[in-house]
C-alpha angles and dihedrals in degrees: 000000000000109000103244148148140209102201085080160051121254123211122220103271087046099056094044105069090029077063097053092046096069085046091051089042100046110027087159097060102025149050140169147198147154113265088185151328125269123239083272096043106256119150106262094214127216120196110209104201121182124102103267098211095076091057144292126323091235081052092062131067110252157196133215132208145176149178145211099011078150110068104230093036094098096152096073081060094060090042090064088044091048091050089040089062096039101058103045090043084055113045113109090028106046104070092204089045115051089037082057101055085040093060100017148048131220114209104204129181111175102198123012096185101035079162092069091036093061096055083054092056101039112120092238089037130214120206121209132146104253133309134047097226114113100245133197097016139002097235123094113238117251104195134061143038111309112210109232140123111282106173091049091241092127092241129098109215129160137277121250096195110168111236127161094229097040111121108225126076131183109280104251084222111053111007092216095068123076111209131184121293106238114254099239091034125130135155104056152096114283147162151181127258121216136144124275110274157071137308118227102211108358124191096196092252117051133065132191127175100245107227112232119247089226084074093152124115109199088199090065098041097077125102107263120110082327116195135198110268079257083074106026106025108211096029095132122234100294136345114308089353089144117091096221094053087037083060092049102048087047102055094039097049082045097056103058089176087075101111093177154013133217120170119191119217137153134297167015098045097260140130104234113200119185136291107088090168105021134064123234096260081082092060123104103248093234088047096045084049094043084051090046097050101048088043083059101057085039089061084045089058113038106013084240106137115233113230150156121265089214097046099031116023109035113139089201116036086203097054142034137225117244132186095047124150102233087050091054098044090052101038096038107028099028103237144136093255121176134192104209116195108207121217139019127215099176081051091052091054093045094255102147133182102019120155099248099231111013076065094074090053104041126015137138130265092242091057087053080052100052095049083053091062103043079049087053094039110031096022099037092225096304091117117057109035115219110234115272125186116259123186096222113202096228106023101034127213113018142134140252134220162052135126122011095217096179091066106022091038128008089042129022113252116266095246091050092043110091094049084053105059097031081077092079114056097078090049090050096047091050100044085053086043087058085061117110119246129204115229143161119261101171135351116166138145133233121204099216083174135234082094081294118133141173121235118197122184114185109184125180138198095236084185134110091230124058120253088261096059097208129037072229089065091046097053099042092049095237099139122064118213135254116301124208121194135189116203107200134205119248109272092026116125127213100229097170128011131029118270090239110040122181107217096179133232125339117221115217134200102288102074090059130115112275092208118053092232135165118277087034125187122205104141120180090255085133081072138073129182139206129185121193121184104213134191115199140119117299114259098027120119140248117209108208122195130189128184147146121188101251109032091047139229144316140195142187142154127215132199120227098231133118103290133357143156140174110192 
């Protein structure tokens, strides 16, 4: 067994060979490869994981899922190598499970931008949103204050710096905490907030916030209602012109067994479903249910509400985000794609029903308190960092500190990190589980003599979800049909059928009426069925074959004899 944690965060050289260990442990079960190189030319690593021994990966429905396209978002990461060891320790004893890896296949890539990732785990970090590739422009910026680490403590914290027209003042009821000068206020004490750092250039009076040359945002890049960087600021060049989406969308559009997407960020401790841009007045009816109710069963199994990117998590209530991967899953490949924000801070300190993001502009003092408890009680002070006096070479005499966001908010602390993620498996397994599935129900063979027989093949979709996944996929044509074959012996003749035959889509379980009711339908539009007449030598044999991209293959042989029949 690789030798890993989960009460910590692993660097790049580290989780590489952690990740070809499963795949040299359990060869059965795992394999791995590189589906491209990031901008500085790491090994963006996929984990294949079905057994093997029941068929291909590509012959199985599957899901994808990934982790830490954003730099400083490390916890994603740990949920794919949680999942990862949970689901090769549990195979053969886990019924879910190990049903799951025989008729299915998981696509994991741990980390998409392990560029990114590395700044955020340096020892003297550096912060920036995703990529490494120096976006908009090649230059390096002369002027402003750069975040970075200046006492050599390997956290990035924030400048208290006094100023008489800063707007922040101690809070009169707990001295660690900084609160909002009044609008009308004079006369007291106050200061300026920034993040720790230094000032290129500086004139001794003014301060700008220098923007970081890494200006991409991977999440924006992809090819769904993309936008110039005037409209979507971090969009890339063009779409998928960064090597680490381009390797995603490859593979993806590539692998048309994927029958979902889930990408894992931080945080805020919420199940995101698409649109980004749209309300949910624009949703097919069967696909805004189908995204309700697995979001449902999501919130059963992990607490994580399940909400709408456009109603619920937008960070300007007058514009959207576009170019995002679960809009594109969903839009252009006609899956059920999520966005899952791990951790919750405000959660931790009992803080419920906050509006995710309206929180960070606009939130009560009590609540402030609270988090600084949980910091004094759960954290043991290692969150939130009293203020401690720093000589600053340009400003003088300040103070750091604050909250460590790395480790209280943007990821989840180490300690904290393994019940976390193990929130996550059971959901996984079972929205793979919904998946269809395409399976016999009948093949069989009539002798009508004169070395004349008749071949039927009945195949069904035993899964909850229809062949074509999304009403999206359905309407935009994405998804071919089901596809029958016949497979002669030499010498045999075709006297009636084709030897491919397309049967259409298969409906599964989740369309159905929820309430048994008069005048019920529940047609047998789960079934299809093919008939071929054959002329051939008694007692050779017919190979029969069924598949559709997403609900997998089939396969069966059938004697020419005088009766036979496999269902």
């Amino acid at each position: 067994m690789p030798d890993v944690r989960f009460d910590k965060y692993y660097r790049y050289e580290d989780l590489t060979p952690i990740l070809h260990g499963y795949a040299e442990e359990f060869p059965q079960l795992v394999r791995i490869e590189s589906i491209g190189k990031s901008y500085e030319q790491r090994d963006i690593w996929l984990l294949t994981v079905t057994n093997f021994a029941t068929g291909l990966d590509v012959e199985k429905p599957a899901l994808w899922i990934d982790g830490n396209i954003h730099a400083t978002e490390l916890a994603p990461s740990s949920v794919c190598l949680y999942f990862l060891q949970t689901l090769v320790t549990a195979y053969g004893t886990h019924p879910e499970i190990t049903r799951c890896l025989d008729t299915r296949t998981f696509y994991i890539c741990p980390r998409v931008n392990p560029d990114g990732a590395e700044l955020a785990l340096a020892d003297k970090p550096k912060f920036i949103r995703s990529a490494t590739r120096p976006y908009p422009h090649d230059e390096e910026p002369n002027d402003g204050l750069v975040m970075s680490d200046i006492d050599g403590d390997g956290r990035i914290l924030l400048m208290r710096i006094p100023d008489a027209n800063g707007a922040w003042k101690v809070c009169p009821s707990e001295p660690r905490l900084l609160v909002r000068r009044e609008p009308t206020e004079i006369g007291g004490q106050y200061y300026r907030l920034l993040p720790e750092g230094l000032i290129e250039n500086y004139d001794g009076v003014q301060i700008q916030i220098q923007p970081t040359k890494e200006g991409l945002d991977l999440n924006r890049n992809f090819p769904s209602l993309w936008r110039q960087e005037f409209e979507q600021p971090g969009a890339g060049s063009y779409p998928t012109s960064e090597t680490e989406v381009r390797s995603l969308v490859d593979f993806i559009t590539t692998h048309l067994n994927i029958t979902g997407a889930i990408a894992f960020h931080t945080y805020s401790g919420v199940l995101i479903r698409p649109y980004t841009h749209l309300s949910d007045d624009e949703f097919p009816v069967n696909d805004l249910r189908t995204y309700q109710r697995i979001g449902e069963k999501g919130t059963e199994l992990t607490q994580y509400p399940a909400i709408s990117a456009f109603h619920e998590f937008r960070y300007d209530p007058k514009d959207v985000i576009t170019g995002t991967f679960d809009d594109w899953a969903y839009e252009y490949q006609g899956l059920f794609a999520w966005t899952v924000e791990v951790w919750s801070p405000q959660r931790q300190a009992g803080i419920a029903d906050y509006k995710y993001i309206d929180w960070r502009r606009e939130h009560p003092l009590e609540d402030d308190l609270k988090l600084l408890r949980w910091n004094d009680e759960k954290l043991s002070g290692k969150g939130y960092i009293d203020w401690y006096p720093f000589d600053h070479p340009q400003l003088g005499k300040i103070e750091l500190g604050g909250w460590d966001t790395m480790y209280a908010w943007t990821n989840p602390p180490p300690e904290f990190l393994e019940k976390e993620i193990a929130l996550f498996p059971e959901w996984l397994v079972w929205h793979l589980l919904i998946s269809p599935r395409l399976e016999i129900y009948e093949a069989s063979v009539q002798n009508l003599g004169n070395d004349t027989y008749r071949v039927r093949l009945v195949i069904h979709n035993t899964g909850w979800l229809p062949t074509y996944i999304t009403q999206k996929a359905l309407d935009k044509k994405l998804v071919r049909g089901c596809i029958c074959e016949i497979e002669l012996p030499d010498g045999a003749i075709l006297v009636t059928g084709k030897r491919r035959e397309e049967l259409g889509q298969l409906e599964g379980r989740a369309y159905k009426p929820s309430v048994p009711s008069r005048p019920q339908r529940d047609p047998t539009s789960d079934r299809a069925k093919v008939e071929w007449l054959v002329r051939a030598t008694q007692g050779s044999t017919v190979k029969l074959l069924a598949r559709h991209e997403r609900a997998g293959v089939v396969r069966t042989e059938l004697l020419l004899v005088i009766s036979q029949s496999n269902s």
